[in-house]
N, C-alpha and C positions, 0 to 999 in steps of 0.2 A: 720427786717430780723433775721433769727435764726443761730448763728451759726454754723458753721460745726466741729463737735470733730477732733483733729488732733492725730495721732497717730504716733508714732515715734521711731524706733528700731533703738537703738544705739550698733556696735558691737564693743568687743574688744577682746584681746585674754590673754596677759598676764598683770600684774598690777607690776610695780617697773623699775626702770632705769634698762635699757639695758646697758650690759655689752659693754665694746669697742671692745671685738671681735666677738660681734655680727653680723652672717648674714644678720638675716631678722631685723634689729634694731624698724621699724616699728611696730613688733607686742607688744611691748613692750609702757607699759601708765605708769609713775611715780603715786606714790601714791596721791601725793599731788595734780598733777591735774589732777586725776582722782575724788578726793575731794570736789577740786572746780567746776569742772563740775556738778558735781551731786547736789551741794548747787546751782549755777546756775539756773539750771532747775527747783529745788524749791521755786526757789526765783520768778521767773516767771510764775508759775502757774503749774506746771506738777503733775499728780499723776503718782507714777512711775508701773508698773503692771510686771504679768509675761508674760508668751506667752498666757497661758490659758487663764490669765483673760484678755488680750487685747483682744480676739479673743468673747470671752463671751458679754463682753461694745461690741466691733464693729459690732456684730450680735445685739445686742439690738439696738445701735443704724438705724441699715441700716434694719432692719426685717421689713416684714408688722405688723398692730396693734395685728393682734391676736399670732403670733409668739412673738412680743418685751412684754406683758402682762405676757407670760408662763414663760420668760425668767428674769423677775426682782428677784423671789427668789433666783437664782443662782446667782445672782451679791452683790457685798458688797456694800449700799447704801451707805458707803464714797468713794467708786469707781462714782460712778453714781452721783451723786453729788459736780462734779467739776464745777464751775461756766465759768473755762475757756475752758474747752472742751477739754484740753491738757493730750496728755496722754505717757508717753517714759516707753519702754521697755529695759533695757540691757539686752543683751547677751555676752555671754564670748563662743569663738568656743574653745574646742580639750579639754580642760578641765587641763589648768596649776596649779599645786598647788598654785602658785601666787594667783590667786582667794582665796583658801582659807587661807592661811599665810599672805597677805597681804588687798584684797581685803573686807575681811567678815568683818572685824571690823570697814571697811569706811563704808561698806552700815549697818550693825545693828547698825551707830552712827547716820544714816541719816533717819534709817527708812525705808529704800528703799527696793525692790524686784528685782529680777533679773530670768532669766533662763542660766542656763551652760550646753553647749553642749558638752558632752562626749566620748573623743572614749573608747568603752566600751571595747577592748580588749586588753587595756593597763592600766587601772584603779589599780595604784600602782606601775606602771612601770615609765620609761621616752619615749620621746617624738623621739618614732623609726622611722618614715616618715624623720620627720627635719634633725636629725642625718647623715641620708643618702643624704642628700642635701647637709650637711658640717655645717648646725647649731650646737650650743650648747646643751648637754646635758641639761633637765627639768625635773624636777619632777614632772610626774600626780599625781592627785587627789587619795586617797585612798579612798574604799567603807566606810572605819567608816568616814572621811570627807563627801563625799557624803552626807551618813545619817545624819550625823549633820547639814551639808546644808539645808537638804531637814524641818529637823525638824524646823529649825526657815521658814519654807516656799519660802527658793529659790526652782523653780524648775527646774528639770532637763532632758534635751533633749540629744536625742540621734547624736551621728555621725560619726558613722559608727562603724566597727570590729576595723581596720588598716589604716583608715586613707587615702585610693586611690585617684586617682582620676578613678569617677567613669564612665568616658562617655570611656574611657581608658584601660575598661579591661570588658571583656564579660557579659553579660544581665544575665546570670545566676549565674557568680560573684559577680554582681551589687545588685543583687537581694539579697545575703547569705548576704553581707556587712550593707544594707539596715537594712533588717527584724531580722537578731541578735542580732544587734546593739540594737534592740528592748527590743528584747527578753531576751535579757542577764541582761539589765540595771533591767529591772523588775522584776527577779527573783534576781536580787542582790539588789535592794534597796525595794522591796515587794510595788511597787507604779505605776502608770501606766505613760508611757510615751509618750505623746502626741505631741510633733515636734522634729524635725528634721531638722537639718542643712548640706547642701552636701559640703563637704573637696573643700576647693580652692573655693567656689562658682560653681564648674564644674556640669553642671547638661543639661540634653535634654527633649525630651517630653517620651522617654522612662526610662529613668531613674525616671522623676517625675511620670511618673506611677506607678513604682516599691514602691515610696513613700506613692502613696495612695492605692496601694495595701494592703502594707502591715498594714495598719491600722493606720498612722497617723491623726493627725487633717491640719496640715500644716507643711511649710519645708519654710526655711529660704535662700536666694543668699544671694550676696556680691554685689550684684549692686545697686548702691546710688539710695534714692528715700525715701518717706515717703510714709505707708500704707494708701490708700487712698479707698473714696466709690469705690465698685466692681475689689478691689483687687484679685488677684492670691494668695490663701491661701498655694500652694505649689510652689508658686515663689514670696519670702514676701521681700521687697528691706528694705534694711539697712542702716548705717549712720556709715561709718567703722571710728575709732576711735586710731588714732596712737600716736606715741611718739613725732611728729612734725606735729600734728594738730594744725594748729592755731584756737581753737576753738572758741573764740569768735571771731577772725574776722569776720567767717561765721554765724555766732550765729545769725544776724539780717533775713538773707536768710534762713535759715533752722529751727528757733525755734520759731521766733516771728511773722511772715508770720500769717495775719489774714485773713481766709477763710469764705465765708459766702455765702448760697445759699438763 
């Protein structure tokens, strides 16, 4: 029997202990075992990808012969060349400076990749949606972070102008929030932006339209799940990653699960 590659998007949002008066306390992953996690996963066989290239391997792998042949130069033969089939993506959603002040020196000491999804109309700002909720002030991501991100090869997705929720305010708002979100990232970091992630997970079949309209490759939820054959490429289920994840416990269900057709 041959086995089947697993694929697996791990989300998170910010990286360092959560303050005590933290609202959302959840979005918040200490460094250390964010650490371990990620040695974890290495330790059990994973290559870690970005969105692109999970998306690149899982067309290779699931194409017919003449499609998966066209498609090997585009892939990094140490990508393709996992013997255990296993593959984890991170994502970080809204774009916390935590990723880069905290975050970037676990994964360039692990070697890892990642994609950070961006609200692009706050890139140097703090974290104006949460505020309004009663969270803490954060520091976004600056454009020269960004770019330094992007230069060691994290990549970066888009998610949204503002941060809405977007099934929640009109199709033709939906749509500026969407496509800007795009547009803006690419003309500030001169790179193309290929997924997207929709704020809270809120997303419908008009909204994911709005998504592939506007030129994505795929868009990311928040509903638990690993990418599987004949996935929804703009409904990509995740593995959300908190401050009170008992990760290993689940670890046997969720990581070590051997699938084989």
């Amino acid at each position: 029997m041959i086995k089947k590659p697993k694929f697996i998007i791990l989300l998170y949002h910010k990286i360092g202990k959560y303050p005590e008066n933290a609202k959302f306390p959840g979005l918040y992953v200490a460094e250390e075992n964010f650490d371990r996690q990620i040695k974890y996963l290495k330790n059990v066989g994973y290559s870690f990808l970005s969105l692109s290239e999970l998306k690149n391997i899982y067309d290779y792998y699931y194409a017919d012969e003449n499609k998966k042949n066209g498609r090997l130069n585009d892939i990094s033969e140490t990508l393709i060349i996992n013997n255990n089939n296993k593959y984890a993506a991170i994502t970080f959603d809204d774009g916390s400076k935590s990723v880069y002040s905290s975050g970037f020196k676990i994964m360039r000491d692990n070697g890892v990749n990642a994609t950070v999804f961006m609200v692009s109309g706050l890139a140097g700002g703090v974290n104006e949606w949460d505020i309004k909720n009663g969270e803490n002030k954060d520091e976004m991501l600056s454009v020269s972070e960004l770019k330094e991100l992007t230069e060691y090869g994290i990549e970066i997705g888009a998610h949204t102008v503002t941060h809405p929720h977007l099934t929640q305010i009109p199709l033709e708002k939906a749509f500026d929030e969407i496509s800007d979100s795009k547009k803006k990232l690419e003309e500030l970091l001169d790179i193309k932006i290929n997924f997207f992630a929709y704020p809270y997970g809120d997303y419908n079949d008009d909204v994911k339209s709005i998504a592939i309209k506007a030129g994505f490759e795929g868009a990311c939820i928040t509903k638990t799940g690993i990418v599987k054959n004949g996935a929804d490429f703009f409904a990509l289920k995740r593995v959300a990653i908190r401050h009170n994840t008992d990760f290993f416990k689940f670890k046997r269900k969720i990581f070590k699960v051997r699938l084989f057709y």
